[in-house]
Phi, psi and omega in degrees: 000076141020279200301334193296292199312329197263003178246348191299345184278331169293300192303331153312314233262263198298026161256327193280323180298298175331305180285303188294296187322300214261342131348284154337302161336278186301298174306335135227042167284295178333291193326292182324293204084029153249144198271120182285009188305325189270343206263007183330278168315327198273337176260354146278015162261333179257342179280316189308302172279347167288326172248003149302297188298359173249336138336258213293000194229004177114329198261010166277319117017327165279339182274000171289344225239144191279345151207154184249147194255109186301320174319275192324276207306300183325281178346285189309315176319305208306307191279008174265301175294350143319291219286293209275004143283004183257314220266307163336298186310290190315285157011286173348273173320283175325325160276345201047052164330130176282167158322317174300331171305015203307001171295349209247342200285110224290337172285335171279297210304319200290293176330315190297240170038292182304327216276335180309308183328289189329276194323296181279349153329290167292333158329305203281292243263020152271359159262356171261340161254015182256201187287322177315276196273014161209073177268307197304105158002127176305152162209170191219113169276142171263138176220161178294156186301320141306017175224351192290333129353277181276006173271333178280308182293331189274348161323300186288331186283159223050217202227130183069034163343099183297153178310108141359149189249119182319136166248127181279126178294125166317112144238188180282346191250058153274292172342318180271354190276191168293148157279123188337134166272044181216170154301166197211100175266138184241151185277170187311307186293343166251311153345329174268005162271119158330131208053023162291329154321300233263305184290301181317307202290019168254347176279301190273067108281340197284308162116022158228162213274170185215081217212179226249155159242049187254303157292345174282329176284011200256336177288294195281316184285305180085021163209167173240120149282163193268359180272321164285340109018244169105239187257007172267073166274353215266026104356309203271330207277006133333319176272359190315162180221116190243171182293345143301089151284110195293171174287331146290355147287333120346349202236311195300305172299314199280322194281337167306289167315287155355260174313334162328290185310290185334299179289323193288336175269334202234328169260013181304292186325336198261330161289293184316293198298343168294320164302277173290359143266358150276345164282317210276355191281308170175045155074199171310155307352181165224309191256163201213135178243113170226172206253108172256153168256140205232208209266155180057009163096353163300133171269163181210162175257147171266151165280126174211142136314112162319139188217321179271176170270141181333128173047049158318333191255316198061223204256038192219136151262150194220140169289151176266154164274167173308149170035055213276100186313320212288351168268152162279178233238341202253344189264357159296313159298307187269016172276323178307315188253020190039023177301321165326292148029278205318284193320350178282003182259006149280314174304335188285318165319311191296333196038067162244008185180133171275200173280301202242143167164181191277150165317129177265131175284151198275167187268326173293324165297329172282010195264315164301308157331282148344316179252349181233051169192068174006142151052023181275351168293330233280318162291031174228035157254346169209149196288098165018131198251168177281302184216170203193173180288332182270018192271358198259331199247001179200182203231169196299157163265153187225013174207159154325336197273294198302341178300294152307324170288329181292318172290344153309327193253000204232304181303342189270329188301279209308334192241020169225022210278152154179216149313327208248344143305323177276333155294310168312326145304329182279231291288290195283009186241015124298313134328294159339318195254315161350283153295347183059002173248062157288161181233000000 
């Protein structure tokens, strides 16, 4: 698992956090000359919220980004060790600490806290020089002279990209030469040259690996573009979800329903309340139906909270835009906090859409889609989701171009999908709603 692979720098980076709280911790409650003996729980409760609140702000996040800015990384500590001296006291207050409590205490919390900053400061920034995040193997793509180009650019695109890979130009004497002291991605278009077997088995003889690059991006990016594709889509058709359900799809329908119920009862007050500032805003409708494309390409109608003014589209379907007039002052917010949403999780019921899975898209837009974008049915191999991997990795499309990319990321799903992908996703699309920041 790629993705699995590529958080381990995270998940150090917050056992270090941990391990340094409750170190601190302990030391100055000594200094204080008090004892943790009792307080056991109440200090995995504060290690818990310091890496939740660092979790929701951001600073794990930062070991991903191709460079890190100290400014930006200090900020981010500082306001995650606020937030989480704010959020203690209040704890605090909310127990009516005894005297005994000395964790809750403003002579600990304020020391622990400040003394954190440092600390994960130095965490972060001896995990970007130590081996953990420059492990990975050098690597070098070969591409044709025509590909080499948009090959830099698709490269570049999306969010924390890693440092472009050297790209070597394909010629006929590449073959003859020695072979590259490095790993080797080959572009589609050179996969398709002749003695290219000949050029790998000298690459793997070499004692470095050799793969498509198309595999490199779904390891190093966490997305495929679909254009690097090429004619291996049927690579995808292992995940289709067909009318035999294996058992983890089976597993998958049940945790859908279960949380369906579950979300549709703990946000109903959130619904109501949603309701009636879309009425009180500029009346009826309250919920907006529109014709979705679903799994194996069958439509349904979705379910939405209304965010625009009525009959917003007329006879054209349109994407919305950055400061888009046709939202409302009350659709704005709930387009920010993907609460609009909400009402799909009667479709997730209905099983025209799970919880997690790629966005489903209008069928008119996809007629376009379709014809100016490789391998795009291919997301219409498993049923369509509430939220999904590229809605965690990108902000809505408003074009061919943002289409294509969102289906790079709908293509990394269908071919890593599984319970603990699909948690990462409940995880950061929660974060999403959180931070308010949808669009």
């Amino acid at each position: 698992m790629g993705w699995a692979r590529s958080r381990l720098p995270l998940a150090v980076a917050a056992s270090l956090d941990g391990a340094g709280l409750v170190l601190l911790a302990v030391a100055i409650n000594a200094l204080r000359r008090s004892s943790l003996a009792h307080q056991q729980q109440l200090l995995l409760t504060l290690v818990l919220i310091y890496l939740s609140l660092g979790w929701l702000f951001g600073s794990y996040t930062l070991l991903k980004q191709p460079r890190l800015r100290r400014s930006r990384l200090l900020l981010r500590l500082a306001t995650t060790a606020g937030a989480a001296l704010v959020a203690s006291a209040l704890l605090g207050w909310l127990l009516r600490a005894s005297p005994e409590i000395t964790l809750l205490h403003r002579g600990s919390l304020i020391p622990l806290f400040a003394l954190l900053v440092p600390w994960s400061a130095l965490v972060r920034l001896g995990l970007r020089q130590g081996r953990l995040l420059n492990s990975r193997p050098a690597w070098q793509i070969v591409a044709l002279a025509q590909e080499a180009e948009a090959v830099g650019r698709e490269w570049r695109r999306g969010q924390s990209a890693p440092q472009l890979p050297q790209i070597l130009q394909f010629s006929p004497t590449l073959w003859s030469r020695d072979p590259p002291d490095t790993a080797i991605a080959l572009s589609s278009g050179v996969a398709a040259e002749a003695d290219v077997l000949q050029f790998c088995e000298k690459v793997v003889g070499e004692g470095h690996p050799v793969m498509s690059l198309a595999a490199l991006a779904e390891q190093y990016l966490q997305r495929i573009p679909p254009r690097w594709v090429g004619d291996q889509w049927l690579l995808f058709s292992s995940r289709i979800d067909g009318a035999q359900s294996n058992f983890e799809q089976q597993l998958k329908r049940f945790a859908d329903v279960v949380l369906s119920v579950m979300l549709l009862l703990l946000t109903s007050p959130v619904l109501a309340l949603a309701a009636g500032l879309i009425r009180l805003e500029d009346g009826a409708p309250v919920i907006y139906r529109q014709k979705r494309t679903g799994l194996l390409g069958q439509t349904f109608s979705v379910l939405k909270l209304r965010s625009m003014v009525p009959d917003a589209e007329g006879e054209q379907a349109l994407w919305a835009q950055r400061g888009d007039g046709r939202i409302t002052r009350i659709g704005r917010w709930l387009r920010s906090t993907r609460l609009d949403e909400l009402p799909q999780l009667i479709n997730v019921l209905r099983g025209e859409m799970s919880l997690i899975g790629p966005r489903p898209e209008r069928p008119e837009l996809e007629v376009r889609l379709e014809a100016e974008i490789p391998n795009y049915r291919l997301r219409h191999w498993v049923r369509p989701g509430l939220s999904g991997w590229a809605q965690v990795n990108m902000p809505y499309t408003s074009s061919v171009e943002d289409s294509e990319l969102k289906l790079s990321y709908d293509l990394f799903y269908i071919r890593n999908a599984g319970i603990w992908l699909d948690l990462l996703i409940l995880a950061k699309t929660i974060k999403v709603v959180l931070k308010a920041a949808g669009r």
